[in-house]
C-alpha positions in Angstrom: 44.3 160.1 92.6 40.4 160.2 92.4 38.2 157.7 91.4 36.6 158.8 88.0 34.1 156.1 87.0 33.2 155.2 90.9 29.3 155.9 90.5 29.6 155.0 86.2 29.1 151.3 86.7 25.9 148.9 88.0 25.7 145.5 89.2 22.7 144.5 87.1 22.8 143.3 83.8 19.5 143.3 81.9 18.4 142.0 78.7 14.9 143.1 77.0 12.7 141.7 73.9 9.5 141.3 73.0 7.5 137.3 72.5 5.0 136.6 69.7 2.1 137.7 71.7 3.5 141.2 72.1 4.1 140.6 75.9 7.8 142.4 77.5 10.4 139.7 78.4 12.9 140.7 80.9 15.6 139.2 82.0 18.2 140.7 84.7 21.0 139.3 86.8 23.8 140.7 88.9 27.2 140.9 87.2 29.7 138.8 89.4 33.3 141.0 88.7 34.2 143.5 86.0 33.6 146.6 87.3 36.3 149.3 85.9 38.5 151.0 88.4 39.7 154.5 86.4 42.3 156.5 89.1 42.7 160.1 87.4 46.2 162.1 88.8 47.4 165.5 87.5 49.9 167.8 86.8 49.7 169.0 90.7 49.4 165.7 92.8 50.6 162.4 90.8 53.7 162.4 90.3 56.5 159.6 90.1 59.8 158.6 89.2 60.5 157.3 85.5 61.9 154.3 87.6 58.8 154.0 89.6 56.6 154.3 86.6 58.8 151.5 84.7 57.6 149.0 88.1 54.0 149.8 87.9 54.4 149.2 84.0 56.2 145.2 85.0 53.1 145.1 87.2 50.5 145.6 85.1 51.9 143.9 82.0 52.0 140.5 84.2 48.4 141.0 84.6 48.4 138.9 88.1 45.7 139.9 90.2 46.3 142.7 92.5 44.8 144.4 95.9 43.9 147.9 95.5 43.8 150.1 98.5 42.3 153.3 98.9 42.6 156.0 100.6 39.9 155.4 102.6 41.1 152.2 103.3 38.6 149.9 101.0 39.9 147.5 98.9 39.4 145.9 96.3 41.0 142.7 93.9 42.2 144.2 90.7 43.4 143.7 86.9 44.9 145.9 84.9 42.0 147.2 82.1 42.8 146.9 78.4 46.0 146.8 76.1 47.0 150.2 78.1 46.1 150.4 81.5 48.7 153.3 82.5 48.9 156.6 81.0 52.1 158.8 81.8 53.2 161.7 80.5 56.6 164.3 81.1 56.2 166.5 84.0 55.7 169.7 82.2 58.9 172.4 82.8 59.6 176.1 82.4 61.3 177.0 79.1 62.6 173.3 78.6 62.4 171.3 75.2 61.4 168.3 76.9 62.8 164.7 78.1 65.3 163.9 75.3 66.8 161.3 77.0 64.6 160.4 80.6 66.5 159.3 83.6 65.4 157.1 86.2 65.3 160.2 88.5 63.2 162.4 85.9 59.7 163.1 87.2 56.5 161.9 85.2 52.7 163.1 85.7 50.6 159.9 86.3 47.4 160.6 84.4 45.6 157.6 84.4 45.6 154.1 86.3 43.0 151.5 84.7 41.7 148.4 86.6 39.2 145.8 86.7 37.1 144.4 89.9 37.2 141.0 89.6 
């Protein structure tokens, strides 16, 4: 998966306004935690089980911290983003109507993983 919003976030926090006399007040800080962590799969190299997806879903809807590891072997302590932070979908099939009724064993296209730093 790749790491979509990687370079989309800063550290610093800044606040601007202006006094009576007309003279620029700034005031900047360095967040502590919240950065977003957005992993973006496809059709072609996310894939998992419906079982698998239905774990990752118990996961993230306990909202316990987590450690994320990349492939690059950083890491990094994790909640899940948001009301939905995992976005699946029905791997995509020649000349079939879809998943009416999904097994365990059916394949799903990961589209989106969404964390926060903390």
């Amino acid at each position: 998966m790749s790491w979509s919003d990687e370079f989309a976030w800063s550290p610093l926090v800044q606040a601007t306004e202006y006094s009576l006399t007309g003279a620029l007040i700034v005031e900047q800080a360095t967040k502590q935690a919240g950065r977003p962590i957005t992993l973006v799969g496809g059709r072609t190299w996310a894939w998992l089980t419906r079982a698998e997806a239905a774990t990752l879903k118990e996961l993230l809807n306990a909202g316990d911290e987590m450690t994320l590891t990349l492939h690059d072997s950083r890491t990094f302590t994790v909640l899940p983003a948001g009301d939905d932070p995992l976005a699946v979908a029905p791997l995509p099939r020649v000349r079939d109507s879809g998943l009416a009724d999904a097994g365990d064993d059916d394949w799903l296209v990961l589209e989106s993983l969404k964390l926060l730093e903390v």
